[in-house]
C-alpha positions, 0 to 999 in steps of 0.5 A: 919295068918295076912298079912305083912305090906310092908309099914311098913317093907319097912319104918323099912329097909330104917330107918335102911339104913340111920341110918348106913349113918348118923352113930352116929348123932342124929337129933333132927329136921326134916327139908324138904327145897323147890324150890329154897330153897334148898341152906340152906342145905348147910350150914349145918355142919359137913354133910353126904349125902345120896342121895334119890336114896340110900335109898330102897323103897324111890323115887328120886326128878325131879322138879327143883331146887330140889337136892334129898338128905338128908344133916345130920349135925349140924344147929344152933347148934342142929343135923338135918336131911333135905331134899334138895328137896322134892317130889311131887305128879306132878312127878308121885308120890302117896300121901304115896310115898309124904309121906314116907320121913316124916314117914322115920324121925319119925322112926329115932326118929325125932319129929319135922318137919320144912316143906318149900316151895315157895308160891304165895300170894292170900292175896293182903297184902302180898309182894313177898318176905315175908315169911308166917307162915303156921297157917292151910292148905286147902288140894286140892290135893284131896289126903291123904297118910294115905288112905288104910290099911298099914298106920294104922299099923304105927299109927292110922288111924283117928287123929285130924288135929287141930293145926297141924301146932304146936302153939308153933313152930309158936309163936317162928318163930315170935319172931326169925322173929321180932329178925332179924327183917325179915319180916313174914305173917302168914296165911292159905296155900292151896295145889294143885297136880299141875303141871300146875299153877292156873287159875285166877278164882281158885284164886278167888275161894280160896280167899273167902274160906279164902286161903292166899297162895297157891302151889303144896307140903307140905299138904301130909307132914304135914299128914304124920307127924299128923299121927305120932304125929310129931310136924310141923312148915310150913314156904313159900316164897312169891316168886310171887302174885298168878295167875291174882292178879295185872296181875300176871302170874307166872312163874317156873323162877320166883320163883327160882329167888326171892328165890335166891334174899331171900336166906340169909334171909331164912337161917338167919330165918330158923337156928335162928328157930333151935337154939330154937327148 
């Protein structure tokens, strides 16, 4: 007799869970929101809350700034389903409890994740403030929620992470960011388990691995979501310069700060990206 997958029992209770919530919505666009980004949630329409906390087998946000809910409503005229807040493996969490939100959406039939956070820029180019299109990532968590045995009975195992930050998603962020004349990179993100900042010479290090930003989330979503065939547009605040560039030495402050001095920005870029999807 085969054994049971817990994971995959525990994804299907908790789906079914916020499926009664939300009621009738179908979200077309998954959306998880980061430090100090958390505000666009709430400016969606028509929304149901469902705190973390609520939903079986799930885990609840600690970081800052971090409210630990799902808003589901209308954006840009489309249904969406964010995360206001996220998860991260510096609260103690493992890389598929990191995960298991995004593997929740997919089982609500949601196919297409629009991941954010709040960055510091190892590309000296770059100014805080800007916002950076993801075009790949380096994952140094030195973790990969689809390891073991149960996530291969959601989805096979072994995928390819070419492109995983979609083409497409990133051509329509540019011509949205270029509309609204709103000022975007695009570069490499590279992601740590954190909690503590980087040291000067990991920076270094970084930038000849050709690194443009670097935080502490995002890689184990974006597996997640490959895993499932979700398509992915990852987007990060510029919110300082990396650790040791210009004398740079950041700070949890900080970033809350440039995010709240952004906050319009995003929101513009972010529901002119929706309205397109």
């Amino acid at each position: 007799m085969s054994q049971p997958n817990v994971l995959k029992e525990n994804l299907a209770e908790s789906a079914r869970v916020v499926a009664e919530r939300i009621g009738e919505r179908k979200p077309e666009a998954g959306m998880i929101l980061g430090s100090g980004l958390g505000p666009l949630a709430e400016q969606i329409e028509d929304a149901v809350y469902v705190p973390f906390g609520e939903v079986p087998h799930m885990k609840t946000s600690t970081a800052t700034s971090h409210v630990g809910r799902f808003v589901c409503g209308n954006l840009g005229g489309k249904c969406v389903l964010a995360m206001q807040g996220r998860l991260h493996g510096y609260e103690g969490n493992t890389a598929q409890e990191v995960a298991y939100p995004v593997w929740l959406m997919h089982g609500l039939g949601i196919g297409t994740l629009v991941t954010t956070n709040a960055a510091g820029a190892i590309n000296e180019g770059y100014r805080v403030g800007d916002f950076c299109i993801m075009e790949d990532h380096i994952n140094l968590t030195g973790r990969n929620p689809v390891a073991g045995l149960e996530p291969d009975g959601i989805a096979f195992r072994f995928f390819s992470m070419l492109d995983a930050y979609d083409p497409e998603l990133r051509r329509l962020a540019h011509e949205v960011a270029d509309d609204l004349r709103i000022r975007v990179q695009e570069g490499v993100y590279l992601g740590l388990l954190g909690p503590s900042f980087e040291t000067p010479a990991e920076i270094r290090a970084f930038r000849s691995w050709g690194a443009d930003t670097v935080a502490m989330s995002v890689c184990e979503e974006v597996i997640a979501a490959r895993h499932v065939g979700m398509r992915v547009l990852g987007m990060s605040l510029v919110s300082n310069m990396a650790c040791g560039i210009e004398g740079a030495s950041p700070t949890d402050e900080e970033v809350l700060d440039v995010a709240k001095d952004r906050e319009a920005d995003f929101a513009r870029l972010v529901t002119g990206i929706v309205e397109r999807l």
